[in-house]
C-alpha positions in Angstrom: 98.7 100.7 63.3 99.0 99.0 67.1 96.5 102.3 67.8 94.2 102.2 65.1 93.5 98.8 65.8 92.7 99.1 69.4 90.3 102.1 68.5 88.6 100.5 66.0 88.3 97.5 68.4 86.9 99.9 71.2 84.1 101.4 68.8 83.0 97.9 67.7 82.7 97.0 71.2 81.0 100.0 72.3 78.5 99.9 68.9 78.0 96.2 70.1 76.6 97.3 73.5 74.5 99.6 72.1 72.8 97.0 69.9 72.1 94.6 72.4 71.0 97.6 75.2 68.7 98.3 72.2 67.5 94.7 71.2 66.8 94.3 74.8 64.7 96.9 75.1 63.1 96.0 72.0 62.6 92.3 73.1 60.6 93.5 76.1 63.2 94.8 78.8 61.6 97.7 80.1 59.6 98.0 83.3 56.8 100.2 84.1 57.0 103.8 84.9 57.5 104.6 88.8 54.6 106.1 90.6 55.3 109.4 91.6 54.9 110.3 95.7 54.7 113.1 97.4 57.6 113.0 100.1 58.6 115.2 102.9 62.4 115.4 101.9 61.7 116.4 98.4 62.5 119.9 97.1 65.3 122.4 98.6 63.5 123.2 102.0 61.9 119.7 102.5 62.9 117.9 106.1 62.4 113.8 106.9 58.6 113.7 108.6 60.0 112.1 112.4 56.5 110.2 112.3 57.1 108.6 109.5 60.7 107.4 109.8 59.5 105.8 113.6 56.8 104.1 111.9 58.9 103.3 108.9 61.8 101.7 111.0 59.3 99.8 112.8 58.3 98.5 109.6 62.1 97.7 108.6 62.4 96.2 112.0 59.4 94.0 112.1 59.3 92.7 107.9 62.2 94.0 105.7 65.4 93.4 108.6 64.3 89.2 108.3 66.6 89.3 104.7 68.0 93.0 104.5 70.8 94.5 106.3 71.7 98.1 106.9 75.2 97.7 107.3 76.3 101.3 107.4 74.0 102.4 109.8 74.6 102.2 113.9 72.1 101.9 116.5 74.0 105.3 118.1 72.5 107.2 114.5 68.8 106.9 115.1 69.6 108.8 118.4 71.8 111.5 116.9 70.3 114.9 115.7 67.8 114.8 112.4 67.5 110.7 113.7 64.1 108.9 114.3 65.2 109.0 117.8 67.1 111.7 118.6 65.7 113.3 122.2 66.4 117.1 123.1 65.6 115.8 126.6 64.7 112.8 128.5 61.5 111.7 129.3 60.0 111.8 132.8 61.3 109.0 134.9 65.1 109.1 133.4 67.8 110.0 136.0 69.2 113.9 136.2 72.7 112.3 135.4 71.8 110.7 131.6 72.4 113.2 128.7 69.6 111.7 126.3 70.9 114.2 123.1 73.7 111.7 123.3 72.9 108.8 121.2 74.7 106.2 123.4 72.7 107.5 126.3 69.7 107.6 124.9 67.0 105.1 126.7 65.0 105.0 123.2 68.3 103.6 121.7 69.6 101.5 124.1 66.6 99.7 124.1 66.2 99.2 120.5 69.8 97.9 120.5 69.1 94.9 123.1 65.7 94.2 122.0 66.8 93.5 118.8 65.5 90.6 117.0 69.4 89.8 115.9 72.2 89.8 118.3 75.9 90.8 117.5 79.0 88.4 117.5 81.2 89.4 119.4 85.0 88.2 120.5 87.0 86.3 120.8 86.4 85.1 124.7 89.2 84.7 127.1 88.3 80.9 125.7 89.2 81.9 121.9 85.4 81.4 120.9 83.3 84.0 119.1 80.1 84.4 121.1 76.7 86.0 120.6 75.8 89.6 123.2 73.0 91.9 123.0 73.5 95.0 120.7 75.0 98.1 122.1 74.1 101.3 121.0 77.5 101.5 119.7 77.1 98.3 117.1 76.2 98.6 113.7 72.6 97.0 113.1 73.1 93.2 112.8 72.4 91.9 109.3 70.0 89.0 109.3 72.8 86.9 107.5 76.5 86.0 108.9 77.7 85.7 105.1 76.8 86.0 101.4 77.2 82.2 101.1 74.2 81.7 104.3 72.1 84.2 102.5 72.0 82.8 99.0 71.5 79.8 100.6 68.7 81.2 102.2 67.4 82.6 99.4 67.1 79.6 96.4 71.1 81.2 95.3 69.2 84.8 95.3 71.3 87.5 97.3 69.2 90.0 98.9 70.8 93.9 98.7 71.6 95.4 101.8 69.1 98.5 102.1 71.8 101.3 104.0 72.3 103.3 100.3 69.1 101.8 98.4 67.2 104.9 97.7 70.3 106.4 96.3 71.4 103.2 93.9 68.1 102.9 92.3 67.0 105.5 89.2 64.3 107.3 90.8 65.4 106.5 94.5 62.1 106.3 96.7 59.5 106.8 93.7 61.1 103.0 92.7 61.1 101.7 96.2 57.9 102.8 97.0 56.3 101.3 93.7 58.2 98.1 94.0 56.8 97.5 97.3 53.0 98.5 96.1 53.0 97.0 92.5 53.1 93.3 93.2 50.8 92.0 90.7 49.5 89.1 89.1 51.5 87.4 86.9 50.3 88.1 82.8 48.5 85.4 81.1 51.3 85.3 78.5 54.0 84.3 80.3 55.3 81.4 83.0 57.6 81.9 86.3 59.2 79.5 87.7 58.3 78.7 91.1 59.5 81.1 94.0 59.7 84.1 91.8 57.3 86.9 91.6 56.3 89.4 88.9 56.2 92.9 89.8 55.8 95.2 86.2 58.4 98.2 88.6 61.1 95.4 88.7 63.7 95.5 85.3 63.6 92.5 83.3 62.9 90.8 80.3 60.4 88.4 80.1 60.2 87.9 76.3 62.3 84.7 77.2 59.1 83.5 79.9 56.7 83.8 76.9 54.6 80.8 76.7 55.1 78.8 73.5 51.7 79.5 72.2 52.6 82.9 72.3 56.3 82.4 70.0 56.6 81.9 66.8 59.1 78.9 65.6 61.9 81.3 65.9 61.0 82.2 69.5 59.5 86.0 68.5 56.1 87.0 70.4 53.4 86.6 67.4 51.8 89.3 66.4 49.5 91.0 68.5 51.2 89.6 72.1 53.1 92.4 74.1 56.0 91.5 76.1 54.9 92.8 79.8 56.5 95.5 80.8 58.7 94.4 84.4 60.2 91.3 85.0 60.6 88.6 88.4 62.4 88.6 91.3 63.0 85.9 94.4 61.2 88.3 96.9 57.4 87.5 97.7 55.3 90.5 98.4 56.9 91.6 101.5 54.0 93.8 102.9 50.1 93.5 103.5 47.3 95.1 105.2 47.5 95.2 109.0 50.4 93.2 109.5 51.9 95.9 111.7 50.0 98.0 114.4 50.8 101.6 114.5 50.2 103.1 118.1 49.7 106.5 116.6 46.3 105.9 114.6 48.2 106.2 111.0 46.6 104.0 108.4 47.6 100.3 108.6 47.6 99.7 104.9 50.7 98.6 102.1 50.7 102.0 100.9 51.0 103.2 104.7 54.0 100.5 105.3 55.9 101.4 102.0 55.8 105.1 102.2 57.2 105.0 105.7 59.6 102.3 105.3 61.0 104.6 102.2 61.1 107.7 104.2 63.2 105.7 106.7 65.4 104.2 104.0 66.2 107.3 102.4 66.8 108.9 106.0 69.5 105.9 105.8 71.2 106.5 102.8 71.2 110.2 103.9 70.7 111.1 107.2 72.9 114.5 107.1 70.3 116.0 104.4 68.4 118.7 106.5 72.1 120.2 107.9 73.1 120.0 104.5 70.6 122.0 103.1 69.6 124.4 106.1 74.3 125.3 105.2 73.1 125.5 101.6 70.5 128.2 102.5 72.5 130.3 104.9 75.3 130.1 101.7 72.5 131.4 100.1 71.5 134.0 102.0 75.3 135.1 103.3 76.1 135.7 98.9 73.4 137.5 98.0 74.2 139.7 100.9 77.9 139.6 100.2 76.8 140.5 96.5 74.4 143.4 97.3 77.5 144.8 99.6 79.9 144.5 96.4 77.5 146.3 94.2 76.9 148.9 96.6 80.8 149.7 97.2 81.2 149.3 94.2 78.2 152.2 92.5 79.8 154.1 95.8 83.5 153.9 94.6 83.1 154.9 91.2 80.2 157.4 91.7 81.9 160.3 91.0 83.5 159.0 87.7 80.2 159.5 86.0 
């Protein structure tokens, strides 16, 4: 009976989830459909564009670092092979002696590392003290924040995500970056934000609770003929606008610009292995169908004479 009661319990609970997913989505919890981009990495053969993660660390660097971490990533991996910075040789100038295809030689990445806008703590001193050094190539890449508790604070209680796995956490990875950063809007007629927040119709949400009250019946329902609008509000003002960052190479200076290089670089974060792991998937490839023609031939040449 002890059993039968606990399953009964556990379909209850899980038909009570599924009603209020579905009266959720019903009430207006739905958020517009990603905008579809065109990106280098996409598809079995595609590779990172080296271009675009420069400019799009750059734009990590100069806008998106001021709230978001990368935690998992060093300064040593933009250096390292299939990274933004990775040299095959150094540049003219650099002494015989530095290997520059190793990332804590590289001059690109050490200077990255002590020009960063963020220093690492470091310690204790012979004094017991924690103290503050220039980054090494061997540090992670500071966060902008010492704690959770400094960054809500920060942030009116709102904790900013770290940005090292992003592309990978989010349904539809760096289609839903990309639009979030392009799809700032203004906010619908219908409804009222509280100050600080910031529709975007890409972020999930449900705003059938900011309807305005001449838009709700007396139970709180939109009346007929109001739509909820599709998105919802978040604590983050539109990060990006035209010509806030100069590119040396001539590329466009525009949002779209910004947010498509800044997602290349972010999913080049959350992946930076891909292009080894799928040149090995296409020489496994390769090396079975050979193996397989082999088999069948032995195979047609073994039994040959039993026909």
């Amino acid at each position: 009976m002890k059993s039968i009661t606990i399953t009964r319990t556990l379909i209850f609970a899980a038909l009570a989830g599924l009603v209020g997913v579905t009266g959720a989505d019903a009430a207006g919890g739905k958020a517009k459909k990603v905008e579809h981009h065109h990106w280098h990495f996409a598809g079995p053969f595609g590779t990172y564009d080296n271009d675009a993660l420069q400019r799009g660390f750059q734009v990590y660097e100069t806008v998106c670092s001021s709230c978001h971490g990368v935690e998992l990533v060093y300064f040593r991996n933009l250096g390292q092979t299939g990274g933004p910075f990775h040299l095959d040789r150094c540049p003219t100038g650099v002494a015989d002696t530095v290997d520059c295809a190793n990332p804590n030689e590289n001059p690109v990445v050490k200077a990255i590392a002590a020009n960063y806008k963020f220093q690492v703590t470091d310690g204790p001193d012979d004094s017991g003290d924690m103290y503050q050094r220039a980054a090494l190539p061997a540090d992670r890449i500071p966060s902008p924040y010492p704690n959770e508790q400094f960054a809500r604070l920060a942030n009116n209680n709102a904790l900013p995500p770290d940005l090292s796995l992003i592309t990978k956490a989010r349904h539809h990875g760096p289609d839903y970056v990309y639009s979030l950063l392009t799809g700032y809007g203004e906010t619908p007629e219908t409804i009222e934000i509280a100050p600080g927040q910031y529709y975007n119709p890409y972020f999930h949400g449900d705003l059938s609770q900011s309807l305005k009250a001449q838009y709700v019946d007396e139970e709180g329902h939109p009346i007929d003929g109001v739509d909820v609008p599709l998105g919802g509000v978040l604590a983050m003002a539109p990060p990006l606008a035209d010509g806030i960052i100069e590119y040396t190479d001539g590329s466009p200076q525009t949002v779209e610009q910004y947010a498509a290089d800044v997602t290349e670089f972010l999913m080049w974060a959350a992946e930076p292995k891909m292009e080894a792991r799928k040149a090995l998937g296409l020489m496994s490839i390769i090396y079975l169908l050979i193996l397989a023609g082999i088999l069948y031939w032995s195979y047609r040449k073994v039994w040959s004479d039993q026909h």
